[in-house]
N, C-alpha and C positions, 0 to 999 in steps of 0.2 A: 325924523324917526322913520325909519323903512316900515314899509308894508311887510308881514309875517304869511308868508303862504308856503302850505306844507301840502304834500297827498294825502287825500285820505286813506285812501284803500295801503298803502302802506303805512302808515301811522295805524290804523287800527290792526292791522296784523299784528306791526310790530309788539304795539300793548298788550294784546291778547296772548302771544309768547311769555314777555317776560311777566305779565299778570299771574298768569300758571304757574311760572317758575320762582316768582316772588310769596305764591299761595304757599306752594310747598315744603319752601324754607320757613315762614310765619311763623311764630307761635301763637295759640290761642289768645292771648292775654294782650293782643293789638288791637287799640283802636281804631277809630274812623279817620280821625286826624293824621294819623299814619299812612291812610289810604290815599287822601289828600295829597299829601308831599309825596308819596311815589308816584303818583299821577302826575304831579309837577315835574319830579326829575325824569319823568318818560319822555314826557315833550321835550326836555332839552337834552335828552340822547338819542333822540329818533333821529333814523339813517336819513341823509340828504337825498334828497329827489336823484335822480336819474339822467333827470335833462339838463340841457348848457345853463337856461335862464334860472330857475330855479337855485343853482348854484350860487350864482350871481346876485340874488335876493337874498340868500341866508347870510354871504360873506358881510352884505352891507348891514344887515340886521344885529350880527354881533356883534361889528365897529362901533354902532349906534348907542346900543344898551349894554355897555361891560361893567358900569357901577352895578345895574340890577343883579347881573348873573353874579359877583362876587357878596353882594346882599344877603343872594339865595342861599348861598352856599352855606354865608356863613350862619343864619336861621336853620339850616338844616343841622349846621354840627353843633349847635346851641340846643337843637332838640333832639339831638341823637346823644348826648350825656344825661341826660333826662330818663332814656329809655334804659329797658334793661338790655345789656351787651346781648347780641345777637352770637351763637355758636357758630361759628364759619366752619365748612370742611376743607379739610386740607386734602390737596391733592399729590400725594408723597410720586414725584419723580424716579422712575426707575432706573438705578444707574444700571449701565452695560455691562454683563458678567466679564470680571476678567478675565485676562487672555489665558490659559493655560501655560503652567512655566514646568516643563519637563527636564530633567538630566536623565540623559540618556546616556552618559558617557560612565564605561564600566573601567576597574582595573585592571591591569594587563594579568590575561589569562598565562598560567600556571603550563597550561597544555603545550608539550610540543612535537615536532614529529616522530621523533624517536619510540613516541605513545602510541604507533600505529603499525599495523603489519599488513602486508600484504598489496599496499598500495601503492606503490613506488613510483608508478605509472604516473597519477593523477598526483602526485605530488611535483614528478619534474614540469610537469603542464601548469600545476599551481605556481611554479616558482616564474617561471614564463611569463605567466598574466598580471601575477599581482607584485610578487618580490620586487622584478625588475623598476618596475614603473613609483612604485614606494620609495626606494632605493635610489634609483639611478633615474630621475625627469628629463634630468638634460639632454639624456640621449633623445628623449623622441622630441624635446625643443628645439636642440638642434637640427634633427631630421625634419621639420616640419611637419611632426603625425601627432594624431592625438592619442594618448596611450589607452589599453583598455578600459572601459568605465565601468565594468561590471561584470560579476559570472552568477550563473546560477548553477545551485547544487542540487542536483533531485536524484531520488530512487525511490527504495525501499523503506521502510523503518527501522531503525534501528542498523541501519549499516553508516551511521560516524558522521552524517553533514555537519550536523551543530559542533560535533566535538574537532570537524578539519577545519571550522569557521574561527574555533577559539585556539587554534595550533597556530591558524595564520596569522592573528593578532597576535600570540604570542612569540612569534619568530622572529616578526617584523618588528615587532617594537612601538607601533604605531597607533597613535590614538584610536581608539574602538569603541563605537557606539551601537548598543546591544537593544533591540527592540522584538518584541514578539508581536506579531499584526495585531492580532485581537488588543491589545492595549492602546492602538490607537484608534481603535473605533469609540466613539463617545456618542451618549446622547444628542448630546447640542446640535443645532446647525450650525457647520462652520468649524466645529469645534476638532473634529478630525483632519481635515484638512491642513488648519492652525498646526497640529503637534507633526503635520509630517513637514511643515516646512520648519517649524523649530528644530526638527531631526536634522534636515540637511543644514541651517543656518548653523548652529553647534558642530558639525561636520566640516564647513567651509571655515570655520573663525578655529579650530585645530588639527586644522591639516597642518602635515598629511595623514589621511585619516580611514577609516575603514568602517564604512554603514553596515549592519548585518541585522537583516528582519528574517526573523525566523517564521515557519510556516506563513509565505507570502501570498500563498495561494488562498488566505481568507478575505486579504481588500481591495486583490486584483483579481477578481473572475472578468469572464468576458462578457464585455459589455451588454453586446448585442441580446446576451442569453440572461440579462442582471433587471429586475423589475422594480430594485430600488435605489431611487436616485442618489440616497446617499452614496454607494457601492462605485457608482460612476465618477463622482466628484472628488471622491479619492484617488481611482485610477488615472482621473484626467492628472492630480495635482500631481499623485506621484511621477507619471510621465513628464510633467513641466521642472519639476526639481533634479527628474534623472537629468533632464537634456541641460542642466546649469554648472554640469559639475566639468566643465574641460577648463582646461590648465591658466586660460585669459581672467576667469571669472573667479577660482583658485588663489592667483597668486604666483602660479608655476607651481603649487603646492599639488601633487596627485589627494584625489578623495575618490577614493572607490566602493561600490556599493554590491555587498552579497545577498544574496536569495538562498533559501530553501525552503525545500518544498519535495510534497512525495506525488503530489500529482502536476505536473507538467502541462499537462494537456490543457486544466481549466485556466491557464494565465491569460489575461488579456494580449491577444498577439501584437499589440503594440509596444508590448512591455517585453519582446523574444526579438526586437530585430536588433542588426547591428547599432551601434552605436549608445545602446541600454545595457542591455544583456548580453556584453561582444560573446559570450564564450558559453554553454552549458557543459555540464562536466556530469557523469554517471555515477554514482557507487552504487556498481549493484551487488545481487548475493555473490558472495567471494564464492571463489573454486576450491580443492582439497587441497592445493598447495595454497592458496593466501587464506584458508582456517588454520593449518600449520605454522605460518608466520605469524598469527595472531596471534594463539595459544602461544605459542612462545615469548611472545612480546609480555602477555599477561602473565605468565608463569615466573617471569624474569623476577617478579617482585613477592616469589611464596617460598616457601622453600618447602622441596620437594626432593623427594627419596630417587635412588639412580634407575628405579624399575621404568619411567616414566618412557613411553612410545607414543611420542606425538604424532608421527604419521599414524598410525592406527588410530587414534582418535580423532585425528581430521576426519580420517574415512568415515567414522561411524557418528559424523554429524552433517549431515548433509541437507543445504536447504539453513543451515545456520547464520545469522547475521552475529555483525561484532558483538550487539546487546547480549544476545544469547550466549554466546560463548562469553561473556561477563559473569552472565547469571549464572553459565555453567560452573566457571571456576568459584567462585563464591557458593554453592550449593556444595559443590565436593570442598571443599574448606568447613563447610556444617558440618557434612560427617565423618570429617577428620577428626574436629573437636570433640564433637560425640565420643568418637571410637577412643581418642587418648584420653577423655575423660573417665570412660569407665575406666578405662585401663586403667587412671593414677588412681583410681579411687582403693584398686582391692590391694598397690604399695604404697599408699600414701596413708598415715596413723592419722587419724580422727581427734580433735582436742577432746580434753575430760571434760567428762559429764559428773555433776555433784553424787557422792557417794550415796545418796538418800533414792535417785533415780531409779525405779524400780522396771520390772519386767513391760509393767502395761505401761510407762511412760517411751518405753523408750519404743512400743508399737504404733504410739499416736506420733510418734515425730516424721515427720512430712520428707520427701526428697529431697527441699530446697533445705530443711533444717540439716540435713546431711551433706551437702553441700557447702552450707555455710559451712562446717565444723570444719573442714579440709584446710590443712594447713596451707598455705602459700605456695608454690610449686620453686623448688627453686634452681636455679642456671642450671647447675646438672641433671636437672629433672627434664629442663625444657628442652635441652641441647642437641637430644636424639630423635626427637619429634620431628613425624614429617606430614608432608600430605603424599600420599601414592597414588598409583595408576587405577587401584581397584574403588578407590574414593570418587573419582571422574567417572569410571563405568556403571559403580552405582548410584551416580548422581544422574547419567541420561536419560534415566526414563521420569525423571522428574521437574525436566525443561522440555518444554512445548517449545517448537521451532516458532518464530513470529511467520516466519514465512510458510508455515502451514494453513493459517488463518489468509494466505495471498493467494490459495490456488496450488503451489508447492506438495507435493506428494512426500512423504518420507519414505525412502527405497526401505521393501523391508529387505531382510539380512536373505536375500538369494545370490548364490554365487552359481558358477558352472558347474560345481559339484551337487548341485540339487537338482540340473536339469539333467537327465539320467541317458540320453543319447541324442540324435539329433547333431551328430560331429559334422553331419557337409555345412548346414545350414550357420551351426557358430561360428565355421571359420570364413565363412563369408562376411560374418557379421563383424567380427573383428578386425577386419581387412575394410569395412566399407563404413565404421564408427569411431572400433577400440585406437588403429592407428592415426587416422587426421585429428581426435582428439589429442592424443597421446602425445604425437610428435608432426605437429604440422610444421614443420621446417623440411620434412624429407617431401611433402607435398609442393614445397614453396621453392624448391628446389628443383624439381621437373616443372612448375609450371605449370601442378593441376590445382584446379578449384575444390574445396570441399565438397565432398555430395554432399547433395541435399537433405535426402531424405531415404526411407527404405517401407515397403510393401510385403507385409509377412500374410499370407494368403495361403487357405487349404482347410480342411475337415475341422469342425468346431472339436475342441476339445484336446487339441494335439500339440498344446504349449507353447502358441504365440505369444499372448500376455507375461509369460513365463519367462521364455527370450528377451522377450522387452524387458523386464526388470533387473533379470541376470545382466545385460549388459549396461545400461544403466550404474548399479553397482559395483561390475567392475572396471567404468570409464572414471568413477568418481566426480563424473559431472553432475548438475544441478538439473533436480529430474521433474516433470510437470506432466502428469496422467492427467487423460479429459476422458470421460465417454463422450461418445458421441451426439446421443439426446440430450447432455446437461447442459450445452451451448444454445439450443433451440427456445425462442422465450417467444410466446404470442403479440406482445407489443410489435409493432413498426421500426427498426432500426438495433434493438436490444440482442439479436442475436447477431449481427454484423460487428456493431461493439465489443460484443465477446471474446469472438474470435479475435479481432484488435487487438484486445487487454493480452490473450494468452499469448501472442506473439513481442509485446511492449514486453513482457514479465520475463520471457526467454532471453531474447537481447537485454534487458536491463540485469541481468544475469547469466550471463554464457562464459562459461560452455555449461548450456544446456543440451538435453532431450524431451523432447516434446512427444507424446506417446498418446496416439488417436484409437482408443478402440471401439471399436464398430464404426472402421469410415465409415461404410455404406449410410449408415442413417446421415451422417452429417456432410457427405459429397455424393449424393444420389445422381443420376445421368441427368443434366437438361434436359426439359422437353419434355419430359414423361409423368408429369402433374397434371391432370385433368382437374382444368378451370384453378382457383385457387388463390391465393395472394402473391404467389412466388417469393416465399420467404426460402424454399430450398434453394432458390434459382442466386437468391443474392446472399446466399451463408458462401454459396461454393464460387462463388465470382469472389468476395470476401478472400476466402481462402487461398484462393490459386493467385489473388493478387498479394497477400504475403507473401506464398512462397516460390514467385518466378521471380526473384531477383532485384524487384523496385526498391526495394529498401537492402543496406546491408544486412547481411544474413549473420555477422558476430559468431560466429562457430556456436551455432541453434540447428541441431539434427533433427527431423522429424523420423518418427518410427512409427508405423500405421499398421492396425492388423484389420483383418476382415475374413469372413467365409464366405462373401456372397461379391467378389472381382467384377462381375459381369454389370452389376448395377452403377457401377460407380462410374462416376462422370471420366472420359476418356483422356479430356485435357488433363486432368490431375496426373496419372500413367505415366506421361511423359519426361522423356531425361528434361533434367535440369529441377521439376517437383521431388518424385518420387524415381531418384535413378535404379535402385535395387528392387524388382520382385524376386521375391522368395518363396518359392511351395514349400507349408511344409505340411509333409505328409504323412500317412498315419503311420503309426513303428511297424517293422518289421521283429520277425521273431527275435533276434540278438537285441533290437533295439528295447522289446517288452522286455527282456531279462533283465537290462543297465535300468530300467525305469524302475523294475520290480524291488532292487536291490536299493535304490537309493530311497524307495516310499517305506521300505521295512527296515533302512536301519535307523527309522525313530520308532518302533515298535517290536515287541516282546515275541521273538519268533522260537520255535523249537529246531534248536541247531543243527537234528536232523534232514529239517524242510528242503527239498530239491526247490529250488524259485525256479532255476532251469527249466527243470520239467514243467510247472506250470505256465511260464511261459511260452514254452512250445505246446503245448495243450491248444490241440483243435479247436476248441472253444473260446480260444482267446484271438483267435482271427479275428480282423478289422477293429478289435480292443484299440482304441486311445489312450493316451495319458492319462486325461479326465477318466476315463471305462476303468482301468488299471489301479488309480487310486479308489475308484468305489470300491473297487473285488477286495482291496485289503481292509478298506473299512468297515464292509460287508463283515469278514470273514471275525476281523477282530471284536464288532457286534453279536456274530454268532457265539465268540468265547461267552462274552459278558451275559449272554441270556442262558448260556450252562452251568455256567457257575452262582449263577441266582439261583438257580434249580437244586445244584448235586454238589455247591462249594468245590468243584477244581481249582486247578491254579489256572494262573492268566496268563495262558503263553496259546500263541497260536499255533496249529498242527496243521498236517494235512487235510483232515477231515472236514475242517474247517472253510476248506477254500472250495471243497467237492459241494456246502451248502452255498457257500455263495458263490458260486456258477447257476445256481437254481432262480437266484434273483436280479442275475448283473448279468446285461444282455450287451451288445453294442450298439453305440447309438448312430453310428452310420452304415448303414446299407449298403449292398452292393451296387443297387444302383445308384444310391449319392455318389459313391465312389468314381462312377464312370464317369458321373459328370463333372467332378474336380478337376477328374486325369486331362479331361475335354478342354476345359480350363486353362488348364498349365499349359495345355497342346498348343494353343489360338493364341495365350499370351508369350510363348516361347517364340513361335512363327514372327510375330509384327507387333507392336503396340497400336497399330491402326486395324489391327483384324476387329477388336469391341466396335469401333468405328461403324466398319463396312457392314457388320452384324448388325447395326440399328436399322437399318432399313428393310433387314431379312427377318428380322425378329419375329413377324409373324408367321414367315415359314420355314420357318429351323424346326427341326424333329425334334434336336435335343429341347429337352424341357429345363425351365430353371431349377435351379437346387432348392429343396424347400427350405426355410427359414427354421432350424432348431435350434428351440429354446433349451434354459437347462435344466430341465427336468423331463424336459421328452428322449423318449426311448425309441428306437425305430429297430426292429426285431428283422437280422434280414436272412431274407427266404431262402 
């Protein structure tokens, strides 16, 4: 029989654990004899020593006594039937959540291009990228290339991505699996990732095939700027499943995958280089001829009265996406129904009402009771029914442009006939805007470049902003007014962005005009900030690096007004920015007449009235545009407080304008005036005279022009 030698110091540890843990489990109702046999079975489960020898003592000690230990055993389970059954807890195994099992595979969309207008362009580039490579593998097999693997679709809202993503699946014919990002982000860890490779597995096992995650830009932002890691382990995955899809791994089968998205910018740029994303593609705001072709396209399926002028309602939606012009025709479709509803109502007889129905029954019957009553309408009833031109025109003011809510200005309805003289300065402007939009083939054909941009400068008040609009309106381009302090944000970097955005928004819609008023605030001279942050200093570095040429300029015209030339940064001035300055200067007598005539024929004049003569009225010297429209609103004020008084009639007289001359002064001075003329002089001379003048600045006689606001008057001597 072996000698029995254990540790102590590990034998009583070991007891005193499972002693604890065997106290816990107990029940009250055990005795001492109980304590006994668990002290017995501790000794023959306690851990073996440590050391070589000790090892070697127990192995022989077991050999020695195996009848005892099968003794023990069986005394114990002799007196474990005896006891009462001990409650065991169970320790319930957590099985692993299954995997997520998605179909992602939708039926072949309905949509096709015929459903579109105005895109033609981006349709034969569509057919290029994805038709061929769908279609025809062999070609790039043979050639040894891999064909595109992917485009992305971005712009605006509501100008057609989703709907050109389900035109192209329905063209092609070709398996299509539809996913919107947000539905693959999950709780779980893991669990997003999981569904974006069941996306591409499902994609790969029915090729040839077509991926299309709409709004992509919610699980691929960029990393570096992305603080949670789920966010990354998507992008990562998505990048390892883009790079799985060439024609080896396939099948020879193409599997291409689409994107949209309205913001561009925030993708992860590893998800924009070739070989992912071979191609991005634009839909921005259509121009006046591709809302023409849309309206038309949607029209195709209403039926509509022969008064219909779709050019003119292009025109007078400007700033309009495809959505829009959806909701337009369906909005004038409301009040078509409307209008032929009343209409059948007073030839259409009403079913009988029981003879017993009295006077006061038939005053509680409701409109819908009267409605009901109408009989059925029938074929010849409906036959002559149409929707017309005047249903669409009263339908515009009750669609909001989407692209108003982008920045997008709605031109209001100014033509040249509202700008009442000013004849040099428009047909400059026409010649330096109306025509390269118009017809940039007769440009393309000498070999000249787009201008740029154009610099309307001279006396506040003298219908700059005005000119900008008018032409604008009648380029029928896509128009985007800024002041100039709206761009300006106290953060670090948010007004640099700004300007970004307003240049993104122009090219992602051109033919635009871009319309800056009060450069001066927002391109001030370098240099001339005492101390500061130099936030002017990098709006206008910003600036001039949009608009010298670094990027395609997409026929995006900037148009800039200003009264105060001399502040403004001198780099900007230059051909290639800003190739047009303009003076425009205050009217002359004949010019105040054309102005006076076109502000009074929306108001109630006495047909005797000379405007002539008041216009040539001494007192109307150095009068502006702005001065011009006060004096008749003046004058027409003066009606409205006489006829409070003595009830006249409301027509304007002479007399009337003899009071407002008493209150309506001009608000440029003779001496501002000099120093415009001063102005126009320097910038006529050189575009580097402002220049040379920075360093004379302090001793130039001429003084600056004061800054007038509008409400200040300046009364001159």
């Amino acid at each position: 029989m072996g000698i029995h030698t254990y540790s102590p110091h590990a034998h009583m540890q070991t007891y005193d654990d499972a002693h604890r843990g065997m106290c816990r489990k107990r029940p009250r109702s055990d005795s001492s004899d109980e304590d006994e046999k668990q002290a017995q079975a501790l000794e023959s489960t306690a851990p073996p020593p440590s050391n070589l020898l000790n090892n070697i003592i127990r192995k022989s000690y077991a050999a020695a006594a195996p009848a005892e230990t099968k003794a023990d055993k069986a005394d114990k389970a002799s007196d474990a039937v005896d006891e009462k059954p001990k409650k065991v807890k169970r320790v319930r195994a957590e099985a692993p959540p299954p995997p997520p099992t998605s179909d992602f595979v939708v039926t072949r969309p309905t949509t096709r291009y015929t459903d579109f207008g105005g895109i033609n362009s981006i349709l034969k580039e569509v057919q290029e990228l994805i038709e061929y490579p769908l279609t025809h593998p062999e070609i790039y097999t043979h050639l040894g290339v891999e064909p595109p693997r992917g485009i992305l679709l971005h712009g605006p809202p509501g100008t057609g991505k989703t709907m050109l993503a389900n035109a192209i699946a329905g063209e092609s014919g070709a398996c299509f699996l539809k996913v919107s990002a947000p539905e693959i982000v999950s709780g779980m860890s893991g669990e997003s990732e999981q569904k974006v490779r069941e996306l591409f597995e499902q994609a790969i096992a029915n090729a040839p095939s077509i991926i299309f995650i709409d709004e992509i830009d919610a699980i691929t932002p960029k990393r570096e700027n992305s603080s949670r890691g789920m966010e990354k382990r998507i992008v990562a995955q998505l990048l390892t499943s883009t790079d799985t899809l060439n024609l080896e791994n396939t099948g020879g089968k193409p599997v291409l995958i689409i994107g949209a998205t309205n913001r561009p910018n925030d993708l992860d740029p590893a998800l924009r280089r070739a070989g992912r994303f071979d191609r991005e593609i634009c839909l921005g705001i259509p121009d006046e001829p591709s809302r023409e072709r849309i309206l038309r396209v949607l029209a195709s399926k209403m039926r509509l009265s022969g008064d219909m002028d779709f050019k003119d309602l292009a025109r007078r939606t400007p700033g309009f996406v495809g959505a829009d012009l959806v909701s337009l025709t369906k909005e004038a479709a409301v009040l078509a129904v409307n209008r032929i509803f009343s209409t059948l109502l007073t030839t259409t007889p009403v079913s009988p009402h029981g003879p017993a129905e009295d006077v006061d029954d038939e005053a509680r019957r409701t409109v819908n009771d009267e409605i009901r009553s109408v009989a059925p309408f029938t074929a010849e009833q409906l036959e002559p029914l149409r929707v017309d031109m005047m249903d669409f025109l009263n339908a515009l003011p009750k669609v909001q442009p989407s692209s108003k809510r982008e920045g997008f200005a709605t031109i209001p309805d100014v033509s040249w006939s509202d700008v009442g003289a000013l004849v040099q300065v428009r047909a400059e402007l026409v010649l330096s805007i109306l025509h390269p939009l118009q017809h940039p083939e007769r440009f393309a054909a000498l070999g000249l470049k787009m201008p740029a941009g154009v610099l309307l400068y001279g006396p506040p008040g003298c219908g700059k902003t005005l000119l900008a609009k008018a032409i604008a309106n009648e380029s029928g381009a896509n128009f985007i007014s800024i002041k100039g302090p709206e761009l300006l944000d106290k953060y670090v970097g948010e007004s640099e962005r700004a300007v970004r955005q307003v240049f993104e928004r122009a090219r992602a819609s051109s033919p635009c005009i871009v319309f800056f008023d009060e450069l001066d605030a927002l391109c001030p001279r370098r240099g001339m900030s005492d101390g500061g942050n130099g936030v002017s200093e990098r709006v206008v570095n910003q600036l001039l690096t949009e608009m010298d040429g670094l990027d395609a300029r997409k026929n995006v015209v900037v148009i800039a007004a200003t009264n105060r030339p001399d502040i403004i940064d001198p780099a900007m001035l230059r051909p290639g920015r800003l190739d047009k300055l303009l003076y425009v200067p205050l009217p002359t007598a004949s010019d105040r007449f054309h102005i006076l005539k076109t502000l009074a024929a929306k108001c109630s004049l006495d047909p005797t009235l000379d405007l002539e003569k008041v216009a040539y009225d001494s007192r109307c010297d150095s009068f502006s545009g702005a001065d011009l429209s006060a004096l008749v609103r003046e004058a027409g004020v003066s009606v409205l407080r006489e006829s409070a008084e003595h009830s006249t009639e409301l027509i304007i007289l002479a007399k009337h304008f003899e009071q407002a001359f008493q209150t309506v002064f001009p608000s440029v001075s003779k001496a501002d005036q000099k120093i415009f003329e001063k102005m126009k002089q320097n910038l006529r001379k050189s575009r580097k005279t402002l220049t040379a003048q920075d360093g004379d600045a302090k001793d130039a006689d001429t003084p600056s022009p004061p800054v007038v606001k509008d409400n200040d008057v300046s009364i001159a001597k």
